[in-house]
C-alpha positions as CSV (number, residue, x, y, z in Angstrom):
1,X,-80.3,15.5,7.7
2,X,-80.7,17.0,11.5
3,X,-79.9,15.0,14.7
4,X,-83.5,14.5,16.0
5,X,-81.5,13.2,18.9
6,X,-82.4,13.9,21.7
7,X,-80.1,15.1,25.1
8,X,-80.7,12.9,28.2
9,X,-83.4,15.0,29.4
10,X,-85.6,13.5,32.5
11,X,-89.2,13.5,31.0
12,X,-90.3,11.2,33.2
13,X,-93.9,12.7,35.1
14,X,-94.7,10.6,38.5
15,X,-98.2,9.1,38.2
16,X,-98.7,9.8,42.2
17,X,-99.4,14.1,41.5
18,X,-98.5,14.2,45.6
19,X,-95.0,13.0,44.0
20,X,-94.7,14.4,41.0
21,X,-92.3,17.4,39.3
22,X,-93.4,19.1,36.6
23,X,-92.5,18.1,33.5
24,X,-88.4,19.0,32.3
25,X,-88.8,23.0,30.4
26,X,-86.9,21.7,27.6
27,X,-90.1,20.8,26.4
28,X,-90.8,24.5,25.9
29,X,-87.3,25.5,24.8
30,X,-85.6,23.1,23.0
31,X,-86.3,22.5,19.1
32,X,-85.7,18.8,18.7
33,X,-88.0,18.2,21.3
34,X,-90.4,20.0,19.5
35,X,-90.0,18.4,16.4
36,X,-90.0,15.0,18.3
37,X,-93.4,15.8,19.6
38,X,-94.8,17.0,16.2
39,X,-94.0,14.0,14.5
40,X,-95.1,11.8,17.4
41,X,-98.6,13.4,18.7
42,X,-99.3,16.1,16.1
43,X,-99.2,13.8,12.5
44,X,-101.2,11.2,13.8
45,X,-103.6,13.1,15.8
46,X,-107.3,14.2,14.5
47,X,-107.7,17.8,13.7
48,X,-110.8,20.1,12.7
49,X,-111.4,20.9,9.5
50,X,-114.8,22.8,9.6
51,X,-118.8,22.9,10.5
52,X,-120.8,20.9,8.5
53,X,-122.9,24.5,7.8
54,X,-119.9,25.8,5.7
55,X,-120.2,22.8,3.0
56,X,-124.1,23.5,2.2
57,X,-125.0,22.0,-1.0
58,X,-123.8,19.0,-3.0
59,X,-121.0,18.6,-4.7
60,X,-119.3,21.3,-2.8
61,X,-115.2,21.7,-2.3
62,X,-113.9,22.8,0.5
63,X,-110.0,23.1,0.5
64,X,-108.2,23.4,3.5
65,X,-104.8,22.5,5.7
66,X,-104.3,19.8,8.5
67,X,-102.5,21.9,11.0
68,X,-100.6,24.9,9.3
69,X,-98.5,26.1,9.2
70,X,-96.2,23.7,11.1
71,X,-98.1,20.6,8.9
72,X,-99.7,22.4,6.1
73,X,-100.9,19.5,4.2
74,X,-103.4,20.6,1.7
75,X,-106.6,18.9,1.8
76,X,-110.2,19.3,0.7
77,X,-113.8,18.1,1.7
78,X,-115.8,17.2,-0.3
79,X,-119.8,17.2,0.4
80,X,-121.0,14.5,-2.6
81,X,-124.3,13.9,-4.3
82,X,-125.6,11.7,-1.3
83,X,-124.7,14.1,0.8
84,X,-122.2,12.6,2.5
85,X,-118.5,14.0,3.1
86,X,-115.4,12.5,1.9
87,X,-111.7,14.2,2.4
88,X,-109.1,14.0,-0.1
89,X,-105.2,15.0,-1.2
90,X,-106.1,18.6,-2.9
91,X,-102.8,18.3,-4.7
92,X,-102.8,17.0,-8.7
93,X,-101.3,13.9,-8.9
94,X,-99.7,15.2,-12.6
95,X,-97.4,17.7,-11.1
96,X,-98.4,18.5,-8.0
97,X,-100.3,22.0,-8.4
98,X,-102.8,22.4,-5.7
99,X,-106.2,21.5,-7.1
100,X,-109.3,23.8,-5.0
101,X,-107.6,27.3,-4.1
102,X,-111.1,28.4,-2.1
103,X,-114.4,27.0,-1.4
104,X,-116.8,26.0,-4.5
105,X,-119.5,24.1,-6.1
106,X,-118.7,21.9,-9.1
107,X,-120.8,19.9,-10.7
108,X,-117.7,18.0,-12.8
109,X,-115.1,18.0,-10.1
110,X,-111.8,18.9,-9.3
111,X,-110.1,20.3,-13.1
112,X,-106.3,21.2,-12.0
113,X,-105.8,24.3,-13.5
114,X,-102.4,23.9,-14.8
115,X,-102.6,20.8,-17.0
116,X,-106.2,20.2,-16.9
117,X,-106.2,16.7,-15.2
118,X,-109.9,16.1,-13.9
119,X,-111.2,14.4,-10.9
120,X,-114.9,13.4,-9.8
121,X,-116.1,14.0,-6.5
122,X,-114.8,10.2,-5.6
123,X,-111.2,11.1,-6.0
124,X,-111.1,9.4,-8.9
125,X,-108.7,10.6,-12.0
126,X,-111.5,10.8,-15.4
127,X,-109.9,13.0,-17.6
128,X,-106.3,13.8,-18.9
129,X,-105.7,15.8,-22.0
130,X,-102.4,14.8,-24.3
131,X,-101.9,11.0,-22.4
132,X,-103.3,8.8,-25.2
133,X,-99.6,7.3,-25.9
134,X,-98.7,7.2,-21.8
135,X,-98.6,3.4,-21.0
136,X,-99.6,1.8,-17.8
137,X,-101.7,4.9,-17.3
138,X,-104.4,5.8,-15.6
139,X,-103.6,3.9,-12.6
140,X,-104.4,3.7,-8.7
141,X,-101.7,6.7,-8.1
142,X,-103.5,8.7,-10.2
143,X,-106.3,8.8,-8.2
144,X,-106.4,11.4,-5.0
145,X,-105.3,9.5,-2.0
146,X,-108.1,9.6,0.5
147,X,-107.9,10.7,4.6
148,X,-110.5,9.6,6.8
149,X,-113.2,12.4,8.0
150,X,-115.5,11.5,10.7
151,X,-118.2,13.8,11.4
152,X,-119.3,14.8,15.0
153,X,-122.6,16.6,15.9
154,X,-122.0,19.4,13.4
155,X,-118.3,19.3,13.0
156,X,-116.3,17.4,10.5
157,X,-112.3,16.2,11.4
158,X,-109.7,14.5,9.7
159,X,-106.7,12.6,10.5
160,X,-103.4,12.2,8.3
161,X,-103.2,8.5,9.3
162,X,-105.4,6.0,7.2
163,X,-108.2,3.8,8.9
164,X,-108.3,5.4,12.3
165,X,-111.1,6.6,13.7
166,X,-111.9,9.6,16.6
167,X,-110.7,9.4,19.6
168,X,-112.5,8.0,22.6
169,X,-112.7,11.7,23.8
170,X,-115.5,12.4,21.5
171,X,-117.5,10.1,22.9
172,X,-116.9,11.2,26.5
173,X,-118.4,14.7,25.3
174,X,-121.2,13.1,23.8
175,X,-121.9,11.3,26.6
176,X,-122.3,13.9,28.8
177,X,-123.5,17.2,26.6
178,X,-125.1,15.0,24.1
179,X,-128.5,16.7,25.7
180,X,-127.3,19.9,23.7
181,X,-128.5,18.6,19.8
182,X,-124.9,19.3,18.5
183,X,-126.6,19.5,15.0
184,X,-128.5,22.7,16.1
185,X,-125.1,24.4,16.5
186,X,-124.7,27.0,13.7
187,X,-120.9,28.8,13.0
188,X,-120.9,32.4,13.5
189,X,-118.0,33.7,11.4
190,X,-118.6,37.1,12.6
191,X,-117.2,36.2,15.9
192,X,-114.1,34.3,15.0
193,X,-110.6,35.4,15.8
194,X,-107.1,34.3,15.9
195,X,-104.2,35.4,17.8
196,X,-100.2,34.8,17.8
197,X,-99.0,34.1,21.4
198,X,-95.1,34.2,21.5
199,X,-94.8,31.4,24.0
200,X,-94.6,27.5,23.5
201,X,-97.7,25.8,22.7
202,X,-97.6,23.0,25.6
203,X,-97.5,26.0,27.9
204,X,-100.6,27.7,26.1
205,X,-102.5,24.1,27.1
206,X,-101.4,23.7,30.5
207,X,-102.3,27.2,31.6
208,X,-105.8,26.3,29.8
209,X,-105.8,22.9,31.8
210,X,-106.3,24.7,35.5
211,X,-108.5,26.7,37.4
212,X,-105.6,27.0,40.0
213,X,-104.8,30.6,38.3
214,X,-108.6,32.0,38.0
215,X,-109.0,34.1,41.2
216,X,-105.4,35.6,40.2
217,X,-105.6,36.7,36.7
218,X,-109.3,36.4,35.7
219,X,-111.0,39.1,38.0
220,X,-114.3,39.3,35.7
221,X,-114.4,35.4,35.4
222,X,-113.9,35.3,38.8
223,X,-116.9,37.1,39.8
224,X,-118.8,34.5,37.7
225,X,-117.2,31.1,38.5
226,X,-117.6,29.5,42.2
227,X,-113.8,28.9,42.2
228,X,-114.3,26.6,45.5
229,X,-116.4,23.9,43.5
230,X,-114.3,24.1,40.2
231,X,-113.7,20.6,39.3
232,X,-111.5,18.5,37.2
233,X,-112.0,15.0,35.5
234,X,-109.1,13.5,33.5
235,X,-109.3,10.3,31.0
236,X,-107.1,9.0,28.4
237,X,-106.6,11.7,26.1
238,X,-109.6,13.9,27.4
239,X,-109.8,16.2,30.3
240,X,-112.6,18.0,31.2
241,X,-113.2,20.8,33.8
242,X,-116.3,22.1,35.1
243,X,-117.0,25.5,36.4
244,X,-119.8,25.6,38.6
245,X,-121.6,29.6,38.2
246,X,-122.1,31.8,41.3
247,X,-125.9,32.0,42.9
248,X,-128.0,34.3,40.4
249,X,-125.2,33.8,37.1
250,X,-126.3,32.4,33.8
251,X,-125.9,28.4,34.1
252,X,-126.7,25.1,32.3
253,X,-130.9,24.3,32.0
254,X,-129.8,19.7,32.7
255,X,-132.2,17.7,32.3
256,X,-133.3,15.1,35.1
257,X,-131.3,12.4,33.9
258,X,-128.0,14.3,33.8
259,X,-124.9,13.5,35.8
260,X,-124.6,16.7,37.0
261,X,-128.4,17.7,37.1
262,X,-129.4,19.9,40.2
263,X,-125.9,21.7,40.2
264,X,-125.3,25.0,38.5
265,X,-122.9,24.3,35.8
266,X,-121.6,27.8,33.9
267,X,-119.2,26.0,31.7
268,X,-118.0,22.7,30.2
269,X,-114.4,23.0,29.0
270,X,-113.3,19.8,27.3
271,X,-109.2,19.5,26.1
272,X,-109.1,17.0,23.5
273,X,-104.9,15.9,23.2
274,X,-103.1,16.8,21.8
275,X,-104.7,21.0,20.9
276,X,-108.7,21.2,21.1
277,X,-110.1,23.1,23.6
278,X,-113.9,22.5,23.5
279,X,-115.4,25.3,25.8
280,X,-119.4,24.9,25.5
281,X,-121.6,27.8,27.5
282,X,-125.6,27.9,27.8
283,X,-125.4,29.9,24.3
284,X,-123.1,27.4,22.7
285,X,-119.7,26.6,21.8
286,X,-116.3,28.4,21.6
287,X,-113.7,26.0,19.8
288,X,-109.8,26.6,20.2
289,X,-107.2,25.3,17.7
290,X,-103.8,25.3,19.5
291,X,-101.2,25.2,16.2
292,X,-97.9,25.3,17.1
293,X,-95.9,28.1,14.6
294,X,-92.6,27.1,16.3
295,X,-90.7,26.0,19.6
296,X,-91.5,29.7,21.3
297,X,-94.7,30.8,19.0
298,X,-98.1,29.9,18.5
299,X,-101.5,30.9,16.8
300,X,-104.5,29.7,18.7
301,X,-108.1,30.2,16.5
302,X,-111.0,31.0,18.4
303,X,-114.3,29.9,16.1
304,X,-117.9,30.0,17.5
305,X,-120.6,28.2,17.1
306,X,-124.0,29.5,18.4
307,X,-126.9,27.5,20.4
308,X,-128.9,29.9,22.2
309,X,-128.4,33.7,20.3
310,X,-130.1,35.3,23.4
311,X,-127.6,34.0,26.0
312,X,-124.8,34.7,23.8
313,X,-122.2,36.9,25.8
314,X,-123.6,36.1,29.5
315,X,-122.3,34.7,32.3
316,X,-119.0,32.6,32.0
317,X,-119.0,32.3,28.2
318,X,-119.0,36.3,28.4
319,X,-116.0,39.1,27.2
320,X,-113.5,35.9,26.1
321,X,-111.3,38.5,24.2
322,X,-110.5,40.3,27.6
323,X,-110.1,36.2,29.0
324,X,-107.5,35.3,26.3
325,X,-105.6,38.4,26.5
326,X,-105.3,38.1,30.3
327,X,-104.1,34.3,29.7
328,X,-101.4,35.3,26.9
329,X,-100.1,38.1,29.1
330,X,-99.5,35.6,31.9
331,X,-98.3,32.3,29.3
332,X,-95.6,34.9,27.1
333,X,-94.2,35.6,31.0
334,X,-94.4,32.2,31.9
335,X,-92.2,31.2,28.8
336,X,-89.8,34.2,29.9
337,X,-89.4,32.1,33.2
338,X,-89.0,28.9,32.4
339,X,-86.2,29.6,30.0
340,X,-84.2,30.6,33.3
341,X,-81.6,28.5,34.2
342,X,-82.4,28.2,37.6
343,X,-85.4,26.5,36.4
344,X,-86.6,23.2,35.1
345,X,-88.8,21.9,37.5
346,X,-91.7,22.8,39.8
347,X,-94.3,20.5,42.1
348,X,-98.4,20.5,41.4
349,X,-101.2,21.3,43.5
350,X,-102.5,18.3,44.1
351,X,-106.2,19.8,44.2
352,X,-105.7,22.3,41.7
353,X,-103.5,20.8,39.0
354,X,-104.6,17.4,38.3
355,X,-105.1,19.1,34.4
356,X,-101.6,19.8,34.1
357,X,-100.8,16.7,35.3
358,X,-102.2,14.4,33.1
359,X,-100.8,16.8,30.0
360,X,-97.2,16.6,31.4
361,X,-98.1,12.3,31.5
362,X,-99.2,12.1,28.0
363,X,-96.1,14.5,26.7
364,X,-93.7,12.3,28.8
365,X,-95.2,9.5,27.8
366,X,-94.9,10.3,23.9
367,X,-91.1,11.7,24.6
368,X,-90.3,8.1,26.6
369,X,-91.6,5.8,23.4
């Protein structure tokens, strides 16, 4: 078994930002750190698993894996005769062989095609061929173990860790874009892409986490966004920033009660610790999935989810491929940097950088427990 030891690296991240060093570059470089941090904010955290849309009907299977590939778990939703969703182990509790290999209806379950062991849409085990003499049998273990799935506005999510629930971040979104009817929200799979960024994830996140870099290496965004007003809000394991459109660009249509009502908001982008980038425009959303591949590698999934079809590609929300290749460029040299030996620590902005800030707490705090 490996050391998951860790050297005496200084994680610590000074609450005052005015004070505050960045947080030590071994998080970036070193690979027991990053297996420290997958064990200790990427098992337990709640991931996406998909829109409600892409499990129409009743009795419908939908397999899928928390996190791969670093924590490929199989898994599969289930949409069940009431109509509700349930998420289960999609692995045969006979021998192991993985149950729903792509998306389905089923009217009598789960039936594992190597043995034949069946399984209603309850998890429950009903039918096994050649165990009339097995004693003690069926029991509880041979029943699916169940995960917890939560749906919000359209989306479903899942956790690996039994009886938790979403984290408050979900209901700071709904607080504040709750005026949107997530339910209206309907995935375009069209428009999906993924890319593989050969930098460490944390710095992916970060990078996302400011406007700081905006007028340097966004030029179209730039000419969009009123970089002076950007703002940034931070809380718990949420941060939100708000980009505030130029006179004349596309921008939110708030209603009277809103927080922000009378200001022209072009973009809500919400980070969700530890990996989900929520970026919702006047035509709807944009969802990231950060997975982390390896310490110096990650695949980051782009899916889209469409509100308004006739705003689509306007304004801020507009020509996100050119974004996302401008922001890998500058992350893949950023983790060329950092692995220098001349540095492992730089100072925020205190205006600017109150987004990386709060990331570098919750890492340190995770890499202090």
């Amino acid at each position: 078994m490996k050391d998951k030891r860790l050297p005496p690296y200084d994680f610590e991240v000074h609450a005052n930002i005015e004070m505050a060093k960045t947080i030590h570059t071994a998080v970036y470089h070193d690979a027991n750190v990053f297996q420290v941090l997958l064990e200790k904010i990427f098992v337990s955290s709640w991931q996406f698993i998909a829109s409600c849309d892409e499990l129409p009907t009743e009795d419908f299977y939908f397999p899928f894996s928390f996190l791969p590939p670093i924590i490929d778990e199989p898994l599969v939703a289930v949409k069940n005769t009431q109509g509700q969703f349930d998420c289960f182990s999609n692995v045969c509790t006979h021998r192991g062989n993985i149950l729903a290999t792509e998306a389905c209806t089923s009217k009598h379950g789960l039936i594992c095609k190597y043995h034949g062991r069946r399984f209603s849409g309850d998890g429950k085990m009903v039918f096994m061929p050649e165990f009339k003499e097995v004693q003690n049998f069926p029991s509880a273990q041979d029943d699916l173990p169940r995960f917890p799935i939560q749906k919000w506005g359209n989306w479903l999510f899942t956790s690996l860790v039994p009886q938790s629930t979403l984290p408050p971040a979900y209901n700071c979104m709904m607080e504040r874009l709750g005026f949107l009817t997530f339910d209206n929200f309907r995935y375009d799979a069209s428009r999906d892409s993924s890319f593989t960024i050969h930098a460490n994830w944390a710095l992916y996140c970060e990078n996302y986490l400011e406007g700081f870099h905006i007028p340097f290496v966004h030029a179209g965004l730039n000419q969009v966004l009123d970089f002076g007003s950007y703002e940034t809000l931070t809380q718990d394991d949420c941060i939100l920033q708000i980009g505030y459109a130029k006179e004349g660009e596309l921008c939110f249509d708030l209603p009277a009660h809103h927080p922000d009502y009378g200001k022209n908001v072009a973009a809500y982008y919400y980070f969700v610790f530890p990996n989900l980038m929520f970026n919702f425009y006047p035509w709807g959303l944009s969802l990231n999935i950060v997975a982390p591949m390896s310490v110096d590698q990650t695949r980051v999934t782009f899916k889209t989810y469409i509100l308004d079809e006739n705003k689509y590609n306007k304004g801020a929300g507009s020509d996100l491929h050119t974004v996302e290749m401008e922001d890998e460029a500058i992350v893949e040299w950023v983790q060329k940097g950092t692995k220098s030996r001349a540095y492992t620590h730089g100072r925020y902005s205190a205006v600017r950088e109150t987004g990386p800030h709060h990331f570098h707490r919750l890492l340190a705090m995770a890499l202090n427990d």
